[in-house]
C-alpha positions in Angstrom: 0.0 0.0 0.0 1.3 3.4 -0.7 1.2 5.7 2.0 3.1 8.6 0.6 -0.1 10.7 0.1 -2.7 8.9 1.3 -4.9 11.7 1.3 -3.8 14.1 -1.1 -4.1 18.2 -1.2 -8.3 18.1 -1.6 -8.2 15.4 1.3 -5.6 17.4 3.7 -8.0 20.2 3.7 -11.4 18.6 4.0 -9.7 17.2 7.4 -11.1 18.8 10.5 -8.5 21.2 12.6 -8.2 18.9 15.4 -6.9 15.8 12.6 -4.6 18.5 11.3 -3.6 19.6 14.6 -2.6 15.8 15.6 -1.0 15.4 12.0 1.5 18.1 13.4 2.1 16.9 16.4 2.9 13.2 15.3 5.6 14.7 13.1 7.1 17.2 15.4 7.3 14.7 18.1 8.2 11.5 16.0 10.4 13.2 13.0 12.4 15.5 15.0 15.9 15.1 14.7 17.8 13.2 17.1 20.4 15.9 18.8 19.3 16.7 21.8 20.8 15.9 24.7 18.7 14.2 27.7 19.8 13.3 31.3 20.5 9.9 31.7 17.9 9.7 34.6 15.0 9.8 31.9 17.2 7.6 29.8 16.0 4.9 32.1 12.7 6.2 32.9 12.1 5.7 29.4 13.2 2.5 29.1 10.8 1.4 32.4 7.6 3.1 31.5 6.6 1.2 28.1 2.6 2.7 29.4 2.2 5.0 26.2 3.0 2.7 23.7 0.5 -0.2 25.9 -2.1 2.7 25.4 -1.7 3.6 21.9 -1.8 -0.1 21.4 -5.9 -0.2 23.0 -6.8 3.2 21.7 -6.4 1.7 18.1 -8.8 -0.8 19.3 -11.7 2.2 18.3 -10.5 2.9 15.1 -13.8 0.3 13.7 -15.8 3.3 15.4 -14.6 6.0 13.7 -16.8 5.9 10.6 -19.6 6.5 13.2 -18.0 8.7 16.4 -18.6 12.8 15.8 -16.1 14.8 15.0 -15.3 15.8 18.6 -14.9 12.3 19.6 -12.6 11.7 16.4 -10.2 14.6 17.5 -10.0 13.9 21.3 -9.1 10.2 20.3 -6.7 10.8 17.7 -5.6 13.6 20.1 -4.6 10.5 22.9 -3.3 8.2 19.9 -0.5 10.7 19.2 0.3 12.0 22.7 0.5 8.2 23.8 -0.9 9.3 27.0 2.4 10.4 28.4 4.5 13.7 27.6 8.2 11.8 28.4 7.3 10.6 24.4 6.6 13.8 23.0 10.5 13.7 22.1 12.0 10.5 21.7 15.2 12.0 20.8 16.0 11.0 24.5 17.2 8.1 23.1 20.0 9.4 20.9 21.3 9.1 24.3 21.0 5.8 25.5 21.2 4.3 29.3 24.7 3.7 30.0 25.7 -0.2 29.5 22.8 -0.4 26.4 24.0 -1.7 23.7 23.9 0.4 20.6 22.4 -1.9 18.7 19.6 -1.8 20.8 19.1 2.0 21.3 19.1 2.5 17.4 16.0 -0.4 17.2 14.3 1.1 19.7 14.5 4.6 18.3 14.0 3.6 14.6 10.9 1.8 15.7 9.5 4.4 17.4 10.0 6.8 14.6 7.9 4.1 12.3 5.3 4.4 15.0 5.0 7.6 14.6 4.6 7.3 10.6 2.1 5.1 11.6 0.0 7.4 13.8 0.1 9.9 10.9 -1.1 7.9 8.7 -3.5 6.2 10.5 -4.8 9.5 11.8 -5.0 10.9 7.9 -7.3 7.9 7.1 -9.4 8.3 9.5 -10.5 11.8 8.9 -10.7 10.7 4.9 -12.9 7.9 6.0 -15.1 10.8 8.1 -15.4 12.6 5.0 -16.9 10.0 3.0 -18.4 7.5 5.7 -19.5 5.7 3.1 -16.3 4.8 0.9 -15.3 0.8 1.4 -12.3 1.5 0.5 -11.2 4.4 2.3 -12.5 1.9 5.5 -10.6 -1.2 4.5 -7.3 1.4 4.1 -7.8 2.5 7.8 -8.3 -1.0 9.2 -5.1 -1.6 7.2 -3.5 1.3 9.2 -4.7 0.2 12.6 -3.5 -3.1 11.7 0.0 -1.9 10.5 0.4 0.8 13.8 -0.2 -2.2 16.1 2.8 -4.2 14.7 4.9 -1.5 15.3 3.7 -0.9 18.9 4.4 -4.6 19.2 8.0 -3.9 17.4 8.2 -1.2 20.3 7.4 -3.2 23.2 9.8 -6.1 22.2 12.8 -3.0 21.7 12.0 -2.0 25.5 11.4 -5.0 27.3 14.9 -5.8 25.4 16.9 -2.9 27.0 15.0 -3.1 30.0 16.2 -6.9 30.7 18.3 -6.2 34.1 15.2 -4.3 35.4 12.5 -6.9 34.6 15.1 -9.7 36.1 15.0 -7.7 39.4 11.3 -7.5 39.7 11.0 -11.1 38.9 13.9 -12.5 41.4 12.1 -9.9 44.0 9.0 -12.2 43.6 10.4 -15.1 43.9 12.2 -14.6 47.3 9.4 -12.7 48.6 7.5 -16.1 48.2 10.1 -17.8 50.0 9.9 -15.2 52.9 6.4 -16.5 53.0 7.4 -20.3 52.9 9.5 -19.9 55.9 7.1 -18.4 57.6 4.7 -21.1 57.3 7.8 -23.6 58.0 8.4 -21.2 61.3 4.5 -22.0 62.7 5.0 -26.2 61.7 8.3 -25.9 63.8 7.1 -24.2 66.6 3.9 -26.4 66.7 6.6 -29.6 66.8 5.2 -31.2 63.8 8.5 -30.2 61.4 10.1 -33.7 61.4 12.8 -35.3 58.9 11.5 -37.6 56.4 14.5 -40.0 56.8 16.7 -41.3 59.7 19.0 -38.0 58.7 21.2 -36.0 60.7 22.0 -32.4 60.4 25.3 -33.3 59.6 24.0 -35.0 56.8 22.9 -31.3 55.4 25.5 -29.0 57.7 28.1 -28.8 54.0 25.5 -28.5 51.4 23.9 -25.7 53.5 27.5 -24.1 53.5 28.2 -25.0 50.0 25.3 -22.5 49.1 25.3 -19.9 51.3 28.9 -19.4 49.9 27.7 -19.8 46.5 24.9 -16.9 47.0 28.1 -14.8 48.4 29.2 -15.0 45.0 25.8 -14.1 43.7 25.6 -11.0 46.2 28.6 -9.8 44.5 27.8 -10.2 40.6 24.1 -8.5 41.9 26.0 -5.3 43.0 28.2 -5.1 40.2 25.6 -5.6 38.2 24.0 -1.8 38.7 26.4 -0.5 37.2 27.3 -3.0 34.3 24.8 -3.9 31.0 21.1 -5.4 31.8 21.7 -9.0 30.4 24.5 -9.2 33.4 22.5 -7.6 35.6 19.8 -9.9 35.3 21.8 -12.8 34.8 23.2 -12.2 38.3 19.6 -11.2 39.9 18.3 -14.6 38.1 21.7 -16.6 39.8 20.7 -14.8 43.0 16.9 -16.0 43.1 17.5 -19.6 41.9 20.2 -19.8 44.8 17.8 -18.6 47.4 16.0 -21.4 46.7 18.1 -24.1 47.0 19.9 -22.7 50.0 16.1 -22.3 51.8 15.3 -26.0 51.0 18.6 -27.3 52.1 18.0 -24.6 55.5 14.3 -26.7 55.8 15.9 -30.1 55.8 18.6 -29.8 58.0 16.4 -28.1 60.6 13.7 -31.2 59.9 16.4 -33.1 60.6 17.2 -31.7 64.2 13.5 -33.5 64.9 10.8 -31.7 66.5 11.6 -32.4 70.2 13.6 -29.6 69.9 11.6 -26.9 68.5 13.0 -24.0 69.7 16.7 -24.8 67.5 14.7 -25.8 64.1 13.2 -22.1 64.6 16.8 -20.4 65.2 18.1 -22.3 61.9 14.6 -21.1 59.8 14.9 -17.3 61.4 18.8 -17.4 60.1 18.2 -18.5 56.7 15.0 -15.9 57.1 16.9 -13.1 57.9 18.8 -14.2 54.7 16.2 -14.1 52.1 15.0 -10.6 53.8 18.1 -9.1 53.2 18.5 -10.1 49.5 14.6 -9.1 49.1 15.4 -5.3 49.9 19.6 -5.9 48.4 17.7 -6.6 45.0 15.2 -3.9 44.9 18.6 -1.5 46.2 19.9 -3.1 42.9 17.2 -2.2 40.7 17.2 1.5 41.7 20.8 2.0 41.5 21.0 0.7 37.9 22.5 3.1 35.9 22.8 5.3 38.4 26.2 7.6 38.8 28.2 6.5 41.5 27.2 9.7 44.1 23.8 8.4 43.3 21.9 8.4 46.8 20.8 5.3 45.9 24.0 3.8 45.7 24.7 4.6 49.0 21.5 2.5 49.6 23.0 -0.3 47.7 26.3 -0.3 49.6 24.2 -0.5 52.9 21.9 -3.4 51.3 25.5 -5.4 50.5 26.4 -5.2 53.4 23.4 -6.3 55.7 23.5 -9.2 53.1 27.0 -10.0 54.4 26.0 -9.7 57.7 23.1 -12.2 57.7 25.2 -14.4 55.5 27.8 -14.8 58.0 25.3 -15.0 61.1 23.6 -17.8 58.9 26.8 -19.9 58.9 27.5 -19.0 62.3 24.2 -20.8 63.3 24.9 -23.7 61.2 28.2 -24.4 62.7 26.8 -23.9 66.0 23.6 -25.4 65.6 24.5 -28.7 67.3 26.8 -27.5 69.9 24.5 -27.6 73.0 27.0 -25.4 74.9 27.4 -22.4 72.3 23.9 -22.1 70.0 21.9 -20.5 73.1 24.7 -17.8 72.6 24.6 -17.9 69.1 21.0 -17.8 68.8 21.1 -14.8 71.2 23.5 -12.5 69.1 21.5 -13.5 66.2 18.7 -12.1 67.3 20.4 -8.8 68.3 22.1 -8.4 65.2 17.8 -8.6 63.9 16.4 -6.1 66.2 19.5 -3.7 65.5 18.4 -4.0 61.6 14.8 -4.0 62.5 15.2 -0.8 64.4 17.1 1.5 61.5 14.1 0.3 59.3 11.4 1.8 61.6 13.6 4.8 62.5 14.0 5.7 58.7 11.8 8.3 56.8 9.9 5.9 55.0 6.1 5.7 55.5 4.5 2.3 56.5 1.5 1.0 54.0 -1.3 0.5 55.8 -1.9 2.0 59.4 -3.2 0.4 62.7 -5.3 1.4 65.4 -3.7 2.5 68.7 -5.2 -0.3 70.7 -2.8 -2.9 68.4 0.0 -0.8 69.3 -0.8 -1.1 73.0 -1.5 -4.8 72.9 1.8 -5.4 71.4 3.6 -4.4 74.4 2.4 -7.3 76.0 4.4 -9.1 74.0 7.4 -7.2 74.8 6.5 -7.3 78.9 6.5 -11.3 78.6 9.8 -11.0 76.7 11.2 -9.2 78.9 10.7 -12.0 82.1 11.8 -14.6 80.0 15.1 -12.6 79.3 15.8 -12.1 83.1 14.8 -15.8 84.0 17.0 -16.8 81.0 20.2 -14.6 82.6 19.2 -16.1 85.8 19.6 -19.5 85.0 21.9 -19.2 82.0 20.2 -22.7 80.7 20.8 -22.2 76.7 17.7 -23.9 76.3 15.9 -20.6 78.3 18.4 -18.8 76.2 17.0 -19.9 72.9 13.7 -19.6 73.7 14.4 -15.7 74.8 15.9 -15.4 71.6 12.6 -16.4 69.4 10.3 -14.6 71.5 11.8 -11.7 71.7 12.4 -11.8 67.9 8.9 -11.5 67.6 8.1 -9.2 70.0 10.1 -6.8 69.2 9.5 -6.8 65.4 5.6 -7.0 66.1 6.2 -4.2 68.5 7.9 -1.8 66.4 5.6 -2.3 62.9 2.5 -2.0 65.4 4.0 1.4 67.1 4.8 2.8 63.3 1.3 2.1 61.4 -0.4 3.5 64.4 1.7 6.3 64.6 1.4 7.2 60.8 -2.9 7.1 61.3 -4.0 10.5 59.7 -6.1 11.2 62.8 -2.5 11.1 65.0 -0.8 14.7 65.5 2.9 15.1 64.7 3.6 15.6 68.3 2.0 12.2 69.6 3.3 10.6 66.7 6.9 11.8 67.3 6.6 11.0 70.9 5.5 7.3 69.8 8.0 7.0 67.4 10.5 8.5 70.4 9.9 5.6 73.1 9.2 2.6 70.4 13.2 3.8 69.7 14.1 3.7 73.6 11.9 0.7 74.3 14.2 -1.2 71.5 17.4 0.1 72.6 16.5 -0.6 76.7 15.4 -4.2 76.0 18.8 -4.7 73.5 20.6 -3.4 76.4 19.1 -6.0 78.3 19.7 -8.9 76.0 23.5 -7.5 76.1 23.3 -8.0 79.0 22.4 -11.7 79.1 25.2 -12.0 76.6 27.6 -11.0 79.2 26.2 -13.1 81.9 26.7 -16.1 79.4 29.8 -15.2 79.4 31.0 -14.7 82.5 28.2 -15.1 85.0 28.6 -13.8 88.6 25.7 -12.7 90.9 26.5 -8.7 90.7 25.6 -9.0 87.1 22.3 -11.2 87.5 21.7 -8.3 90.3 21.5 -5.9 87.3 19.2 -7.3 85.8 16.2 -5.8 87.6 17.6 -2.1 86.3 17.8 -3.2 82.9 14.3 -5.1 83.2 13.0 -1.7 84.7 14.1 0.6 81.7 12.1 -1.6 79.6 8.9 -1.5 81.6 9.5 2.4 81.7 9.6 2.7 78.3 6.9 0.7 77.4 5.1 2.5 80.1 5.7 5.8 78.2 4.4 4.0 75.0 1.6 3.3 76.2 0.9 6.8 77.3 1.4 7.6 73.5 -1.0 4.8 72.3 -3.5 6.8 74.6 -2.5 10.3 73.3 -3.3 8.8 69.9 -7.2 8.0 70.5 -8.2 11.3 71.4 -11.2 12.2 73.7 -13.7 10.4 71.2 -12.0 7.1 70.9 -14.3 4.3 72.3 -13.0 0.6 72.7 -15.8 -1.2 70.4 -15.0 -4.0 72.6 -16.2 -2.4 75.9 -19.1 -3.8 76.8 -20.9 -0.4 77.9 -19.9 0.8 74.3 -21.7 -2.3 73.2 -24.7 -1.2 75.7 -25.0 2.3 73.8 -24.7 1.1 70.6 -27.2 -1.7 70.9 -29.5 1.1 72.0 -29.4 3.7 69.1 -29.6 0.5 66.9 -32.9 -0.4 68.9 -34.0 3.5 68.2 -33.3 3.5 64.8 -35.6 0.0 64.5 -38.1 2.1 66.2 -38.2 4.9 63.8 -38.4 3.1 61.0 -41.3 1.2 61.7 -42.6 5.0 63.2 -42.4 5.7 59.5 -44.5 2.8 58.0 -47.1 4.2 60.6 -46.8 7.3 59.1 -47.3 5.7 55.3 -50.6 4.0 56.0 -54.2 4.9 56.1 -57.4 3.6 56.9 -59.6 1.6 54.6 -61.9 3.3 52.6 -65.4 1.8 53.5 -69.2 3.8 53.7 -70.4 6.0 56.9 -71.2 4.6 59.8 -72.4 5.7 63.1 -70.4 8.3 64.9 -69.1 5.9 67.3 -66.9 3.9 65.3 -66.1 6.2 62.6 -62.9 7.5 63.1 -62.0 3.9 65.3 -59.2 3.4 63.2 -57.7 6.7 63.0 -57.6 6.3 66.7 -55.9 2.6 66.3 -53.4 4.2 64.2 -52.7 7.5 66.4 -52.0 5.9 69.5 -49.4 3.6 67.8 -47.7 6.4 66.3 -47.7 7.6 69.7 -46.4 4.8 71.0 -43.7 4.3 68.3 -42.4 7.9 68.8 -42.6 7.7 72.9 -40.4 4.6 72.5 -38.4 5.8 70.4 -37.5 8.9 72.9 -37.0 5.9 76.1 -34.6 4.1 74.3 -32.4 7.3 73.3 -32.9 9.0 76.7 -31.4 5.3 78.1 -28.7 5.6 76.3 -28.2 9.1 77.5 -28.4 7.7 81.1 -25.8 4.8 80.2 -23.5 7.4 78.8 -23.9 9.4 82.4 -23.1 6.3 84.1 -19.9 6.1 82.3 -18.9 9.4 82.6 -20.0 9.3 86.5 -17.1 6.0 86.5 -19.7 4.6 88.2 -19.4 1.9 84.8 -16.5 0.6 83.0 -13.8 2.5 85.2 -13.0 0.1 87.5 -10.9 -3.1 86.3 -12.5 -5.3 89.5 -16.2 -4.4 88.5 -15.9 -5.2 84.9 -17.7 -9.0 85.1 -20.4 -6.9 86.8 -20.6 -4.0 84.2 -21.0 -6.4 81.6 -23.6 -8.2 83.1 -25.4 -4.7 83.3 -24.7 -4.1 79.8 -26.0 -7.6 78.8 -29.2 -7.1 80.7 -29.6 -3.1 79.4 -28.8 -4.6 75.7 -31.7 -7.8 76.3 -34.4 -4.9 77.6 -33.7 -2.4 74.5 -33.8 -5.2 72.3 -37.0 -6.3 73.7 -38.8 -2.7 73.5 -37.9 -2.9 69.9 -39.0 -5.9 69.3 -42.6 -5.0 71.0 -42.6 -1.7 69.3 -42.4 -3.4 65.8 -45.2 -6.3 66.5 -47.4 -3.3 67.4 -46.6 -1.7 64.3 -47.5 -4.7 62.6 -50.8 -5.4 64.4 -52.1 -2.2 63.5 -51.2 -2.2 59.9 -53.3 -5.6 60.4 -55.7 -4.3 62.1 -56.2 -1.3 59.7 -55.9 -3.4 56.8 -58.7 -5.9 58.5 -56.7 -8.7 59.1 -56.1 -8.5 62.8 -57.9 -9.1 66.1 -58.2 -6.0 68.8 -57.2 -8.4 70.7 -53.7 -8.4 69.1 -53.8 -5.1 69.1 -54.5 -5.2 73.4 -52.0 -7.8 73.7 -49.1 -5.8 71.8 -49.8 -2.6 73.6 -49.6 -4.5 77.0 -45.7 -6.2 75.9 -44.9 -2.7 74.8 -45.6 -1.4 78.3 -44.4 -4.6 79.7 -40.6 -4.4 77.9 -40.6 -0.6 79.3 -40.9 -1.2 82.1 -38.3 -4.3 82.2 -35.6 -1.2 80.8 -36.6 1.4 83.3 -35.2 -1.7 85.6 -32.2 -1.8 84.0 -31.4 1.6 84.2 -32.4 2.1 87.5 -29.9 -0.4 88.9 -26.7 1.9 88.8 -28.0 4.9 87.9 -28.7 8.2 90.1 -32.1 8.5 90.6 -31.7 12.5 90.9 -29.9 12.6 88.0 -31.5 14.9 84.8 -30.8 11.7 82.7 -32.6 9.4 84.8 -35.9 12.1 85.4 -35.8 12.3 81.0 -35.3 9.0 81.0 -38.6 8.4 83.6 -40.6 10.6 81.8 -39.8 8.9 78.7 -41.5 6.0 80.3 -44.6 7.7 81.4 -44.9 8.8 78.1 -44.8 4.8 76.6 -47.2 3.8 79.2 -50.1 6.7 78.2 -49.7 5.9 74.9 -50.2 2.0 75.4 -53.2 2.5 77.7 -54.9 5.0 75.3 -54.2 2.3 72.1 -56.0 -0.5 74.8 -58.5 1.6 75.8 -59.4 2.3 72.1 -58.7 -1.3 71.2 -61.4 -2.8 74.2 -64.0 0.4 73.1 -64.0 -1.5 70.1 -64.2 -5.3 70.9 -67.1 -4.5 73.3 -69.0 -2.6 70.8 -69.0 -5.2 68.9 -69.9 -7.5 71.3 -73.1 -5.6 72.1 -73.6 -5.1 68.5 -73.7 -9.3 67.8 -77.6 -9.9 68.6 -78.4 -13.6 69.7 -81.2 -15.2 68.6 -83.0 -17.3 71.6 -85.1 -20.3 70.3 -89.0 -20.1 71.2 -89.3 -24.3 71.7 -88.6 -25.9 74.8 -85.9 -28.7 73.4 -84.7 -26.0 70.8 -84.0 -23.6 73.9 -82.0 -26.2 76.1 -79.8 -27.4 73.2 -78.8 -23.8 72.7 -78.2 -23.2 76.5 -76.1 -26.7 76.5 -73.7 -25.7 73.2 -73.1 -22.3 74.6 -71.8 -24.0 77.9 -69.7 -25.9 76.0 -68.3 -23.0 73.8 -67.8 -21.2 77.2 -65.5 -24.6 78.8 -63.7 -24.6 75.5 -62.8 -20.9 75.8 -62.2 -21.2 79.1 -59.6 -24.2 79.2 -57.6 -22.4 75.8 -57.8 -19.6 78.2 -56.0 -21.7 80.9 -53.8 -23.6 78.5 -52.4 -20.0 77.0 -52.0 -18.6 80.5 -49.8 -21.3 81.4 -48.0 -21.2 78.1 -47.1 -17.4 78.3 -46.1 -18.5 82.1 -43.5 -20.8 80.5 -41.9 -18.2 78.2 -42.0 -15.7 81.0 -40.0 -18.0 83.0 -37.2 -19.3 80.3 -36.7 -15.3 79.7 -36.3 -14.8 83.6 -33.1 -16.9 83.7 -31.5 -14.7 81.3 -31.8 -11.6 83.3 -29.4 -10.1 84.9 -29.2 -10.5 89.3 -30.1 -6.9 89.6 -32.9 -7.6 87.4 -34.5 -10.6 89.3 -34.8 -9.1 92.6 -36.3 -5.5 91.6 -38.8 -7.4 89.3 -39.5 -10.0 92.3 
């Protein structure tokens, strides 16, 4: 296909402004010439961020709708087609310039092909305004589908060119993956071990595995060193040393998992030591790679290659410690010790990563960061028995918990310190003490070291100061955690909190069926006498009345239970809190039960109104209203002050429920006895005929009468199973 003038001079200016305009802009951006000089930092930028080309790539996929689109819809897409969505491609000439350590060869494909891209945006862009001049040309249609297909090769032909010079950086992300999936093997491995179910497969040894597990770890030395030299040397090395890296990883964590399998899981707390070791290993080529990947190409007073130097040489560090382990591992005298500076060298590393600018992902609450110091209190006994008795056995298992509680303790203190709600001066305080409460309890596991050592009994004596730092600065933490709720913080756990908000949810029940009240009317039917004309408006009135004077008890109780916790008369004192809860439960079980009644009256007199319900339902729901009221008038009244302007709201509230109840009976009965006098009985003139009738009446009268009796003793029942799941307090007011 020709595309030299694909359009010609009539078809150039038929083309709408906007075409034109993107006709320009492909060929300034795309044909310009290739002399200006760009800094090597979007050199590599450009070679990372392949995103314009992706979404040239699915805006072609809208070319078929071009025939039919208007012609603002054809200029803003042609518009995105030739910026590509990003404005580092508006001069491509960047790549006259290439990354340092890309090969020429592969800088003068990827800018050629872009520069046929760009042809192919132009004329892919000319088409389609020809084919909006003449939507109904075949030709002209098949040409532009020709052109779409065309400029999608090339953005293929792109793609391949980047993803070629980009090699080192895509090897990096990959290995990354890899051992972070590793990280999360040994974890699981971690939880088998210290459940005593990690057990070797064989009649093996750890000797049997002690000089493979060497054999690697000094292999992936080898590999640490090609992975830093590799920054600064071309992407296929680079990525051949961060693919070496990964597959080594590997092997060395499976040959880490067997030997510690083969220690046998009676002796849990060693198989963890070995897993942590090789652990700490994979950690510290997860952040050396992603050190690596930033620093490639960088200058050598790069900030980030500072990074990498540091990343080296925490690599080296865990290395060494792993094959410190090892060779310790089954030297009963010496791995307590070992384990113990292991775990030091961790919480040294694990500190400069929560002391350093960066800001945690996700953020926690401030009641995680308070019951993580728990775990550094329990530590912290176990660290002072362990110096006490100087058993390596203690000594191990000091060394595992504490790994945990420290780490768990610093990433807690951090994520809640970085919530939005938390000021910087409670979060630098935070920040201040989850610093000292690290460096008092390393002190103190320094100071087990020593005692190792060279125990005497003035050093075990010391241990109560070191022990006492700790509990001051986790004390001060603490205090933080606090500072960080605020006034309005509630624990959802609390039980009165629970009480409350188990009431507005029994007010907000309430209301709604308020407003179903409010949506019905009564039936249309003919006059009738005075009397009973307006009985249903009365029926539905007084249940309005009722819904809304409910509505206000429940809300003015949970205005008295929020007195009672301001008062501290519940929820402030630790030795009262079975009790308080007990109150709560029984406060929660009478709201719940008000709403309850409140929403079968509701639906008795939408049945009633409707004419599908008994007044006696009506009676019998009015009654369970007023009975439930008064059960949570009870439960209020047990703790609270009866002076109080709460509790008189709260009492009035109550009047106000039992008024409304008794009007809705009293209009409910007015009714049932009408009709009762209104039902005319027909007495039989005959003798016979006149006794029959006097004999089934009797009998209708005992059958009414023993239902009577049976449902009498069946609500007796229910009243009885609810009893026993009241509250004390309850009981004896109700009795």
């Amino acid at each position: 296909m020709n595309f030299k003038y694909p359009l010609g001079l009539k078809g150039i200016r038929e083309l709408p402004f906007s075409l034109k305009a993107c006709v320009s802009v492909i060929e300034l951006t795309f044909t310009a010439p290739f002399t200006t000089p760009i800094p090597p930092a979007l050199n590599r930028t450009m070679l990372e961020d392949s995103t314009p080309v992706v979404q040239i790539s699915h805006l072609l996929l809208d070319t078929r709708d071009l025939s039919s689109c208007s012609w603002s819809m054809l200029g803003e897409t042609t518009t995105s087609c030739c910026c590509g969505g990003s404005t580092q491609w508006q001069n491509p000439s960047c790549l006259s310039f290439p990354t340092p350590g890309l090969p020429p060869q592969i800088g003068f494909q990827i800018r050629t092909r872009v520069q046929d891209l760009g042809h192919g945006c132009i004329f892919l862009v000319q088409k389609a305004g020809a084919l909006q001049v003449c939507p109904t040309d075949s030709y002209t249609k098949r040409e532009l589908i020709e052109c779409a297909r065309a400029v999608t090769e090339k953005v293929s032909l792109v793609l391949s060119a980047l993803q070629a010079g980009n090699k080192g950086t895509q090897a990096c992300i990959t290995a990354a993956t890899a051992v972070s999936g590793i990280i999360a093997d040994l974890d699981t491995t971690i939880m088998f071990a210290t459940a005593g179910t990690l057990n070797a497969e064989n009649n093996e040894t750890f000797a049997d595995h002690r000089e493979n597990i060497l054999k690697t770890a000094k292999a992936l030395v080898e590999d640490t060193k090609l992975l830093v030299s590799g920054a600064a040397s071309t992407p296929d090395k680079l990525a051949q040393a961060a693919q070496s890296s990964a597959a080594t990883i590997t092997q060395l964590a499976e040959v880490v998992k067997l030997g510690a399998a083969s220690l046998g899981s009676d002796d849990p707390e060693t198989q963890v030591v070995l897993i942590n070791a090789i652990k700490d290993v994979a950690k510290a080529l997860s952040d050396l790679i992603s050190a690596t990947k930033g620093a490639a190409s960088k200058p050598a007073d790069d900030p980030s290659m500072y990074q990498l130097k540091g990343a080296a040489k925490v690599m080296v560090t865990n290395v060494t410690s792993l094959l410190k382990t090892v060779k310790a591992v089954e030297d009963e005298a010496t791995r307590g010790t070992r384990a113990l500076e292991a775990t030091i060298e961790y919480m040294k590393q694990e500190l400069t990563v929560f002391q350093s600018k960066e800001v945690p992902e996700k953020t926690s609450s401030p009641e995680e960061s308070i019951r993580m110091t728990k775990g550094i209190t329990m530590a912290t006994a176990k660290a002072v028995a362990a110096g006490n008795s100087c058993r390596q056995e203690d000594v191990i298992a000091t060394a595992n918990l504490s790994r945990k509680a420290v780490s768990d303790m610093l990433t807690a203190c951090k994520q809640a310190s970085f919530h939005p709600d938390v000021s910087e001066e409670v979060r630098t305080r935070a920040l201040r003490y989850g610093t000292e409460c690290t460096l008092g309890y390393l002190d103190l596991l320094e100071h087990v070291l020593v005692i190792l050592q060279k125990p005497s009994p003035e050093l075990k004596h010391q241990l109560a100061a070191f022990s006492k730092r700790v509990a001051g600065a986790v004390t001060e933490l603490i205090q933080a955690a606090e500072a960080m709720k605020g006034t309005e913080w509630v624990d959802p756990e609390d039980p009165t909190v629970i009480a409350e908000t188990e009431l507005l949810g029994a007010a907000a029940s309430i209301e709604a069926a308020a407003k179903k009240l409010e949506q019905l009317k009564p039936r249309a039917k003919p006059k009738q006498a005075d009397e009973t004309l307006d009985f249903e408006e009365q029926i539905l009135e007084a249940a309005k009345s009722i819904a809304a004077a409910t509505s206000a008890l429940v809300k003015s109780a949970s205005a008295a239970q929020r007195e009672l916790v301001a008062q501290g008369k519940v929820g402030s004192i630790p030795a009262n809190a079975a009790d308080d809860g007990q109150w709560s439960q029984g406060l929660i079980s009478a709201a719940r039960m008000v709403a309850a009644a409140t929403s079968s009256l509701c639906e008795a007199a939408n049945a009633s109104v409707q004419g599908h319900a008994s007044e006696e339902k009506l009676i019998s729901s009015a009654k369970q209203v007023a009975a439930s009221t008064a059960q949570l008038l009870v439960a209020c009244k047990v703790k609270a002050d009866q002076d109080s302007e709460a509790m008189r709201r709260l009492q009035a509230a109550g009047n106000a429920v039992k008024r409304a109840s008794d009007n809705l009976v009293r209009a409910a009965q007015k009714a049932a006895f009408g009709k009762a006098d209104d039902d005319d009985v027909v007495v039989k003139t005959k003798f016979v005929g006149g006794i029959a009738q006097i004999i089934a009446a009797q009998e209708e009268m005992l059958k009414k009468e023993r239902e009577l009796e049976e449902a009498r003793k069946k609500l007796a029942q229910i009243r009885q199973q609810q009893y026993k799941f009241l509250p004390t307090e309850l009981r004896e007011d109700e009795g």
